[in-house]
Structure formats: C-alpha cells, structure tokens
C-alpha positions as CSV (number, residue, x, y, z in Angstrom):
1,X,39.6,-47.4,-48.0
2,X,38.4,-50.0,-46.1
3,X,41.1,-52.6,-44.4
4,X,41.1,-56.1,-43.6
5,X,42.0,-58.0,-41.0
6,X,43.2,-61.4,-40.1
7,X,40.9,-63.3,-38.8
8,X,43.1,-64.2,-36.3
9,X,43.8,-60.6,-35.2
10,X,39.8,-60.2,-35.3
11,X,39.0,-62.8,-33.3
12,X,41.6,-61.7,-30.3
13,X,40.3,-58.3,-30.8
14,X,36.7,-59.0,-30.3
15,X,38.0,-61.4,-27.1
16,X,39.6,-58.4,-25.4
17,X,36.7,-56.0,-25.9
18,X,34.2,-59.0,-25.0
19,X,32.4,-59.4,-22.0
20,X,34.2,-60.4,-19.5
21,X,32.9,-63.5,-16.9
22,X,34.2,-65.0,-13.8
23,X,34.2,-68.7,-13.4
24,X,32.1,-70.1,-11.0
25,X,33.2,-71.0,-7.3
26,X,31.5,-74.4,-7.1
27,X,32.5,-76.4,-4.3
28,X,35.3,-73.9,-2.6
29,X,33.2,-74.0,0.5
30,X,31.1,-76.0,2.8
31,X,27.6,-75.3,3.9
32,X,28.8,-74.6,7.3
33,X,31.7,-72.8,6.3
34,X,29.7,-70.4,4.3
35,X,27.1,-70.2,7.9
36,X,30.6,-69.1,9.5
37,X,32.0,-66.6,7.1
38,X,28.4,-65.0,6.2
39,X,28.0,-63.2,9.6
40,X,30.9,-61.0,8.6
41,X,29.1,-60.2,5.1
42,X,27.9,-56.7,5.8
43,X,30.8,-55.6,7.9
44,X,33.3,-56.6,5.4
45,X,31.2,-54.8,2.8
46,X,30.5,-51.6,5.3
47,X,34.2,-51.5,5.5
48,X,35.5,-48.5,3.0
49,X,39.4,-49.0,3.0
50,X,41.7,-52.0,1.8
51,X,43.8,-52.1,5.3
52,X,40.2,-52.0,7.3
53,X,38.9,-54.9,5.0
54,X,42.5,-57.0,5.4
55,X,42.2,-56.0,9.5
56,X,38.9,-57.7,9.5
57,X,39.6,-60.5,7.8
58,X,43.4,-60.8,10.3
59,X,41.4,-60.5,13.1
60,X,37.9,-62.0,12.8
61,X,37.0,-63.9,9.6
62,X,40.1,-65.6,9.3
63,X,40.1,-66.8,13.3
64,X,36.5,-68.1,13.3
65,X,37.4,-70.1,9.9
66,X,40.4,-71.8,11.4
67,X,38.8,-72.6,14.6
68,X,36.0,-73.9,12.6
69,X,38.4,-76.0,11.0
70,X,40.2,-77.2,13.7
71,X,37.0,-78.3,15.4
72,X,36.4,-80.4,12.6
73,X,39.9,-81.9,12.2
74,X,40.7,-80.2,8.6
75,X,43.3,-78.6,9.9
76,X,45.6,-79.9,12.1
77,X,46.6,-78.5,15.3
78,X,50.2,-79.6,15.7
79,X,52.5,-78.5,12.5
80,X,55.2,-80.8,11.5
81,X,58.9,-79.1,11.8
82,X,59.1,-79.8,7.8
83,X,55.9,-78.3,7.0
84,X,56.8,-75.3,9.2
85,X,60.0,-74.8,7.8
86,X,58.5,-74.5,4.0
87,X,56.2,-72.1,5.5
88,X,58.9,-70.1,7.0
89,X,60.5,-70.1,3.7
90,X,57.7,-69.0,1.2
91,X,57.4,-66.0,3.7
C-alpha cells in the first residue's frame, strides 16, 4: 500500500528536514569594528557557561564597542530626555 502525498505537504516536508543555512552577515560591521571585537574571540569562545559569556560581553566587548563608537561620533554621547524615556519603557 503505497500513499500519496500532496505535493504541497511534500514540499514542506522536505523543507523541514532540509538543510538548514544561515544568511550571511554582509555589512553588519566595520573593518575596525571587527579589529575591536576580534581581540575578545578566543576568550569568548574559552568561556564554558551562558552567564560567563553574557559577563564578558557586560563588561568588556560591549564597553570597548561603545567607546569605539563614541570616538567616532556613531553614537552620541548626550541622550535626548525622549529617547531615554522610550528606553526606559521597552525595559
């Protein structure tokens, strides 16, 4: 007894047990940016736990990123009360 399926039922069937492939990251991050954030590379990968990882990243990665920044004028060192207040909100 042999059973058919639809061919749309096939086709999402052979989608979910497909290979699976992440998109590309093209343009997320400067050359520079990447200089900045590779230094923490093998520490962040050396790291065995999720709160060790997330400490690293609170404390080192994410401070040498925003100082990075705010050399460079991306960021902005003042904050507007409006855009703080939506900030404030969202957490």
């Amino acid at each position: 007894m042999t059973t058919q399926l639809a061919v749309p039922l096939e086709a999402a069937f052979y989608q979910a047990v497909g290979k699976k492939t992440k998109k590309a990251r093209k343009n997320q991050f400067t050359r520079e940016e990447i200089d900045v954030l590779e230094k923490y590379k093998k520490d962040y990968r050396k790291m065995t736990t999720t709160e060790d990882r997330h400490a690293l990243i609170r404390t080192h990665i994410l401070v040498d990123i925003f100082n990075y920044w705010f050399s460079k004028g991306v960021v902005p060192k003042e904050v507007s009360e409006k855009d703080m207040a939506q900030r404030i909100k969202v957490r």
